[in-house]
N, C-alpha and C positions, 0 to 999 in steps of 0.2 A: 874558649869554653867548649866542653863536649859537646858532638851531635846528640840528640835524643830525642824521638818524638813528644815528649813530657815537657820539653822546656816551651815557654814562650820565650819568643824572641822580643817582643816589645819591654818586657820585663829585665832579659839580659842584657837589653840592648842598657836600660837607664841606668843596670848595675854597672857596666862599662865605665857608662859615663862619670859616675860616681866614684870610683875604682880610679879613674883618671885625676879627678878634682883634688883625690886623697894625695896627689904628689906635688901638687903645685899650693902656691900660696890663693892662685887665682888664674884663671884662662879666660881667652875670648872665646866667642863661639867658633871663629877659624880655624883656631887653636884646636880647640878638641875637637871637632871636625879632624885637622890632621893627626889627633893621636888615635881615635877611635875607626877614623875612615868610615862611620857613619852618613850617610844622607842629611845636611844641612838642614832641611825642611823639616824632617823627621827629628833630629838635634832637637832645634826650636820648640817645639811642641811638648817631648822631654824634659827641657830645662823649663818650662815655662810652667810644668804640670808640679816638676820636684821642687821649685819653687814658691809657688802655693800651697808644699805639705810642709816645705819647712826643712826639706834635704838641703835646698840649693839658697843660697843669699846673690842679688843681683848687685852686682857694685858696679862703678860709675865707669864709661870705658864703651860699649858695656864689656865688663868680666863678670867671670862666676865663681864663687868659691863653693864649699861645704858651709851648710848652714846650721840652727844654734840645734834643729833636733840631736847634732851626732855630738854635740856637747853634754844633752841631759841625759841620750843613751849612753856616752860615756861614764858618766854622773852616775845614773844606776849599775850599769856594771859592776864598778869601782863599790859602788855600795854595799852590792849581793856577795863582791869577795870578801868584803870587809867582814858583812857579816857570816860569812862561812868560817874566818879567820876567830874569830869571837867566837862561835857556838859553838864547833866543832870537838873542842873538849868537854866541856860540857855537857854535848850531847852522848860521848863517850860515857861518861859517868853516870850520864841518865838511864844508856841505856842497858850499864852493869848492874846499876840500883833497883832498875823495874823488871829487867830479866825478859825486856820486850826491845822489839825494833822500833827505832825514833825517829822520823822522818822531818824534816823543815822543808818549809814550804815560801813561796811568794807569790803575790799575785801580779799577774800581766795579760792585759787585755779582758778583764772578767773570768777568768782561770789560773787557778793557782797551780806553781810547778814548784817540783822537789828541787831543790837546789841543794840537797844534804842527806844524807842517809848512812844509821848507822844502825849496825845490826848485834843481835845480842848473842853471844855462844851457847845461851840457856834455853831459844826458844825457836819454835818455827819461825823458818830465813821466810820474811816477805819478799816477794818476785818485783814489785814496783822497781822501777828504779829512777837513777837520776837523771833530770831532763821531762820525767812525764808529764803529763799534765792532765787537767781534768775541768770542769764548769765547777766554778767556787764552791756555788748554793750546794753542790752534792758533796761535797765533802767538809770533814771535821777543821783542815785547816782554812780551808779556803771560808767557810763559817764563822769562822774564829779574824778571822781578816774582817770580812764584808761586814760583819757587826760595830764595827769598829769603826767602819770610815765613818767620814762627815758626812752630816745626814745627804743634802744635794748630790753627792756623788755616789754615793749607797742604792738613793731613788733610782737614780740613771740605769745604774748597774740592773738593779733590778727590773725593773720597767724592758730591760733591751735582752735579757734572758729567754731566749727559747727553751721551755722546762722541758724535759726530756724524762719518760718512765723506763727507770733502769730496771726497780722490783717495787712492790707494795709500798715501801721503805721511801721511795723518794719523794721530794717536792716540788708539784706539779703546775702551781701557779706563785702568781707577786704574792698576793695576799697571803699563802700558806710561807712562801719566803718570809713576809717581814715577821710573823710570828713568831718563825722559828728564830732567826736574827735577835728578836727583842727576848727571847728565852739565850740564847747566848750570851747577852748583855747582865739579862739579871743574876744567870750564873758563874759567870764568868771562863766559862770555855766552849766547845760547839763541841758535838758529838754525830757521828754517823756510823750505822748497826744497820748490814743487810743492806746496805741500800745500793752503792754505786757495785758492789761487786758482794757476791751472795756466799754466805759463811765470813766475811771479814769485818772489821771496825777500826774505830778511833777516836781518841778524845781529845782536842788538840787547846791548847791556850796561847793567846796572840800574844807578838811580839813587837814594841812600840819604841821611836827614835827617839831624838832629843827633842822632834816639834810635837812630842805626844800625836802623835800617828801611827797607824799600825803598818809595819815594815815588813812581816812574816807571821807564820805561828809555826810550833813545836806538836808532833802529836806521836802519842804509844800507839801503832799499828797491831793488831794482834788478830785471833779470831778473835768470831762476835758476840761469842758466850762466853768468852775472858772478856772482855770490854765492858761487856754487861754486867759483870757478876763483881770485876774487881776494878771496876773506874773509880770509886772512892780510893783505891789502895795507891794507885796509880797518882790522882790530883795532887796527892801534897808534892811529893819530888817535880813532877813536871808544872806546876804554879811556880815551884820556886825558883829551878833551871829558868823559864820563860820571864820569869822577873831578871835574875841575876845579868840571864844578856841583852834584859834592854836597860838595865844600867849604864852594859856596856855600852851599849849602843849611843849612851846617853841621855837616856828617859830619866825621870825623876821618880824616886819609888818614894810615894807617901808613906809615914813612918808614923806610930802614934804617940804622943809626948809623953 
């Protein structure tokens, strides 16, 4: 790995070790001792730390393998393609039909990131791009997610939020969160005007899997006096897009008799 003053080395040292794990079915600690050339002592404390988050599984010997976390990061990866693979036209269509930039999102660790973004030939190119990320609560998608989880894991979410004043626009505490959340719910999409970033918006509607859970949301990015002025014009195409791919997804779209 590069010199740098920025790296910790306690950090690269367990990436190593992990790096190492990822070739074998399974090592003793001698073992990776001689592939890493690590300090033994230092090893131990390593595996014994990755092993309590769930990187490392101890098997009998003792050996070490990769443990069940790089299965469900697997799991999600594999998911977020799936869903790019599925939305992606889609959101093409959506975003020739509203004549605005579409962005998807997902939530990780309390923050939702664009994992999709398509832009429209008709309108101001939004700068975001893919990969950013932001605190849920301040944005339309990330809104549009957090309303939606199960309540226990929503509280959490919010309860563990450091609110942060971007402009007038933002919210500042739990309790202005869960209002704004249960105005999501009744309407069924989140909305943010001015707030994480001054002149922009969006309106975004969540998107849910086959366990009826919300997996992502869809939102028209635009200014905030388009957002404002034409978010009815906008809802019906992206309600519908945000249904059609969690069909795909698998969700079950109630239907009336």
């Amino acid at each position: 790995m590069e010199k740098s003053p920025y790296l910790l080395s306690t950090v690269s040292n367990a990436l190593s070790v992990l790096d190492t794990l990822s070739h074998y079915k399974s090592l003793s600690l001698a073992e990776i001792h001689r592939q890493t050339g690590q300090d033994k002592s230092s090893l131990f404390r390593i595996l014994f730390t990755l092993e309590k988050a769930g990187y490392v599984e101890k098997l009998d010997g003792p050996q070490y393998s990769l443990g069940y976390k790089f299965f469900y990061y697997g799991m999600l990866v594999e998911m977020r393609q799936d869903l790019v693979t599925v939305a992606r036209p889609l959101l093409q269509k959506l975003a020739y039909t509203c004549r605005q930039t579409i962005h998807m999102g997902t939530l990780n660790s309390g923050r939702v990131v664009t994992i999709c973004k398509e832009e429209s030939p008709y309108d101001l190119q939004v700068t975001a791009r893919v990969g950013s990320n932001a605190p849920a609560y301040a944005t339309a998608m990330g809104r549009a997610i957090l309303a939606y989880l199960p309540e226990e894991k929503r509280e959490a979410m919010i309860r563990d939020y450091t609110y942060k004043k971007y402009s007038a626009h933002s919210i500042l505490s739990a309790d202005e969160c869960r209002l704004v959340l249960n105005e999501v719910r009744h309407n069924g999409y989140g909305t943010d005007i001015d707030d994480r970033f001054q002149g922009f918006g969006s309106v975004a509607c969540p998107i849910f899997d086959y366990k009826e859970e919300p997996v992502g949301a869809i939102g028209v990015v635009a200014l905030a006096q388009k957002i404002e002025n034409q978010k009815e014009d906008f809802l019906p195409e992206l309600r519908k897009t945000a249904q059609e791919i969690s069909r795909q997804m698998g969700h079950k779209i109630d239907t009336p008799d």
